[in-house]
C-alpha positions in Angstrom: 19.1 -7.5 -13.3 19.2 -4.7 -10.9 15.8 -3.5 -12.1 14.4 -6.9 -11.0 15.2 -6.4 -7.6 14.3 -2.4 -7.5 10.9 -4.2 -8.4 10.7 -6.4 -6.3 11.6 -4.9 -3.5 9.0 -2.2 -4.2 6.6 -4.5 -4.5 7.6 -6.2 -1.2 7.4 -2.9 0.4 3.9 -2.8 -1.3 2.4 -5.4 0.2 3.8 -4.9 4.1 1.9 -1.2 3.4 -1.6 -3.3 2.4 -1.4 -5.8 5.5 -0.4 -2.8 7.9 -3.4 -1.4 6.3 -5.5 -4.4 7.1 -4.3 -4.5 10.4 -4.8 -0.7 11.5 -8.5 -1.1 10.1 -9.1 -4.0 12.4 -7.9 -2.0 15.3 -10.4 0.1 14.5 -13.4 -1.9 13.9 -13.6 -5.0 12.4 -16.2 -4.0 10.3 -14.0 -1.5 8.9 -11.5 -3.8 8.3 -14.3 -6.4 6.1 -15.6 -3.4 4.5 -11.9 -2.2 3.1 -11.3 -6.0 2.2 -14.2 -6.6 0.3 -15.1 -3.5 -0.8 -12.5 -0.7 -2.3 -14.3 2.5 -2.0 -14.9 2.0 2.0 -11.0 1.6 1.9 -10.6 5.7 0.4 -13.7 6.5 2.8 -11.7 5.2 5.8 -8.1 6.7 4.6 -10.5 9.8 5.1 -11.9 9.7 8.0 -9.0 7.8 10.0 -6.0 9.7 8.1 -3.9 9.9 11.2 -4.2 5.9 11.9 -3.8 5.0 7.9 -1.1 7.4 7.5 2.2 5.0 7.7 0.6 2.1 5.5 -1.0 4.2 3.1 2.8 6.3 2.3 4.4 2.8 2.8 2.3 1.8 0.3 3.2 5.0 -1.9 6.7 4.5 -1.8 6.4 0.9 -2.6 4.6 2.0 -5.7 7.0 4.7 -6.3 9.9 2.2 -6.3 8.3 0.2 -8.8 7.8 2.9 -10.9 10.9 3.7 -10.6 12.2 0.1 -11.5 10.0 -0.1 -14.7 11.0 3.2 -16.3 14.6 1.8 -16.0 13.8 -0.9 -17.7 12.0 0.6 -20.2 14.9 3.2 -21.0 17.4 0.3 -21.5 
């Protein structure tokens, strides 16, 4: 049951990362912003070339990945 939540909440954390993402793209263009919503690649270029703008979402994101990681290897050793 824990798990669940450890899982959720990474995933949670996950998604707030992805829309701060979004939103720090925008602020820079919002061409930048369409380019990393519709296509992925444009999403690494711009983690790139705007690392110090990108940096919080992208290791929010991390993390939020990490804790869901995390989450499934528990449940996977029970």
């Amino acid at each position: 049951m824990m798990t669940d939540w450890l899982i959720v909440l990474g995933a949670l954390i996950a998604i707030i990362g992805g829309v701060l993402f979004i939103i720090e793209t925008f602020k820079v263009s919002w061409l930048w912003c369409v380019g990393c919503i519709l296509l992925s690649p444009i999403a690494i270029v711009f983690i790139i070339r705007h690392w110090e703008v990108s940096k919080k979402p992208v290791l929010l994101q991390l993390a939020g990945f990490g804790i869901v990681g995390v989450g499934m290897l528990v449940i996977d050793s029970m």
